[in-house]
C-alpha positions in Angstrom: 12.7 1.1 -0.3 10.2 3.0 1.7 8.7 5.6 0.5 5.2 7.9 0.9 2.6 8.3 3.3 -0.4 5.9 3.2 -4.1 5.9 5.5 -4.9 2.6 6.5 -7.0 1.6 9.8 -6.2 -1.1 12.5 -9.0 -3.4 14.0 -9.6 -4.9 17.4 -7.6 -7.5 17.0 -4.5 -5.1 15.9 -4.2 -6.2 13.1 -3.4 -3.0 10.0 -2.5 -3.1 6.3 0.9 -2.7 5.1 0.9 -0.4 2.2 1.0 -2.4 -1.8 4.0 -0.7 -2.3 6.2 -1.3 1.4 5.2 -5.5 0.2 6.0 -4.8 -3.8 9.5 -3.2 -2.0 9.6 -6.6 0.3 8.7 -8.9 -2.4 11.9 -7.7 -4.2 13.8 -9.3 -1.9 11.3 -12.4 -1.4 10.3 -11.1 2.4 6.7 -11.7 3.4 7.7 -10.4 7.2 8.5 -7.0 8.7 10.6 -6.0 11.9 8.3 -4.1 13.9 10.0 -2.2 16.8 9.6 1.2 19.5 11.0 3.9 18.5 12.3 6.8 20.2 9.0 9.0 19.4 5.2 8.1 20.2 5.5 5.7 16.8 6.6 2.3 15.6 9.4 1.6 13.7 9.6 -1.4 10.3 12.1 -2.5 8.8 12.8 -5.3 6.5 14.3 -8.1 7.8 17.7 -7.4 5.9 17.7 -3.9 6.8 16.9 -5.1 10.5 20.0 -7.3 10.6 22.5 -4.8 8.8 21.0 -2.1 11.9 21.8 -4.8 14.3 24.6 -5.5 13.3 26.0 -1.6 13.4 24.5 -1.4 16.8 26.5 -4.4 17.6 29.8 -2.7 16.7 29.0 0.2 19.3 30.2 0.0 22.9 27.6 -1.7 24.9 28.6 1.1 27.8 27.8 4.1 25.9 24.5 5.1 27.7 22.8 6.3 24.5 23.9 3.2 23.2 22.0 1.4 26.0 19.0 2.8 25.6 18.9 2.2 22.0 19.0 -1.2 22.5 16.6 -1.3 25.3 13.9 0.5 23.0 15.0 -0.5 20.0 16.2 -4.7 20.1 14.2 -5.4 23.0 11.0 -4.6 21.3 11.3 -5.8 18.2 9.0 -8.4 17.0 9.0 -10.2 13.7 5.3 -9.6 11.8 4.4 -11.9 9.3 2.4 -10.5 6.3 -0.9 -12.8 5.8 -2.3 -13.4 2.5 -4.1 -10.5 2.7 -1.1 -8.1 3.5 -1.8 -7.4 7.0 0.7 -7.3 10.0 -0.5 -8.0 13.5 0.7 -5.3 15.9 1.2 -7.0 19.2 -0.5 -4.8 22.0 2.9 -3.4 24.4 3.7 -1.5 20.3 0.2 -0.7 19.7 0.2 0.7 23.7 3.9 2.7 22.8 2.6 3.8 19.9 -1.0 4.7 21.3 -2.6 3.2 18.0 -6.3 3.3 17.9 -8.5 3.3 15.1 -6.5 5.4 12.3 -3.1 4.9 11.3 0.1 6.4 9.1 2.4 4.3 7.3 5.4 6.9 7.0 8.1 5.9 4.3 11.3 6.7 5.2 13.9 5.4 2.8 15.6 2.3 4.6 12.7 2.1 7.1 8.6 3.3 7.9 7.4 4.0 10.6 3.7 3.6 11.7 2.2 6.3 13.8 -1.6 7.1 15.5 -2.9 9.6 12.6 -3.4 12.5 15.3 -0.1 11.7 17.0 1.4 11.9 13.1 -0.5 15.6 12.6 1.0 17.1 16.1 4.4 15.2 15.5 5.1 17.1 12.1 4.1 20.5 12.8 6.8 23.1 13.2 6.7 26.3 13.9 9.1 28.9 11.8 11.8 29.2 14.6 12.1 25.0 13.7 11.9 25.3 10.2 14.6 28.0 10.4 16.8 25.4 12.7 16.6 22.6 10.9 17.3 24.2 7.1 20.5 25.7 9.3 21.2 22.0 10.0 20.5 20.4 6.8 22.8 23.6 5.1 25.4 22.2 7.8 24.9 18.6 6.5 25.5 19.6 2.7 22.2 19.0 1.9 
């Protein structure tokens, strides 16, 4: 559903663009809203509101005393906020994401298949950069995933 990276800017308000193609992929399903959450990194998480529901409800099979479990849901459930998309296609970030995600002026849209997440553009260029020792690590990974 996701997919690409896209430059867009956020004002004063907090209010950014969500990228033509994330609302083509919403439209599909007749969404004009996004689940904006924390994530586990300096970034936000979106998900469409179908994809939000089937992660919810996964996480609500899981044992609410696993303690990774726990703080999934504390970062994850606790901040999510449903954004409406204005005529215009823009979300409004409300500030406690915009503060976890340190947005200021210049944002990435990141497409990840099922979800995007929305990061500070600086945060994005220091968060992807990997040395060769990583690289090595995770193709080792990947090769034990079968991909």
């Amino acid at each position: 559903m996701f997919r690409g990276r896209y430059e867009h800017t956020i004002d004063a308000k907090g209010r950014t663009s969500v990228p033509a193609r994330y609302r083509d992929a919403l439209g599909v399903t007749g969404e004009k809203r996004i689940v904006l959450t924390s994530a586990l990194d300096t970034c936000l998480v979106a998900y469409g509101p179908s994809e939000w529901a089937a992660f919810e409800e996964r996480l609500g099979r899981l044992s609410q005393f696993d303690p990774a479990v726990k703080k999934l849901r504390r970062i994850y459930v606790s901040g999510a906020v449903e954004c409406e998309i204005d005529d215009v296609g823009r979300i409004l970030v409300p500030p406690t994401l915009r503060d976890h995600a340190g947005l200021k002026k210049e944002v990435l849209w990141a497409g990840l298949g099922r979800y995007a997440e929305l990061w500070d553009k600086d945060h994005w260029t220091r968060g992807v950069e990997t040395d060769e020792d990583e690289k090595r690590a995770i193709a080792a990974r990947l090769a034990e995933l079968g991909l």
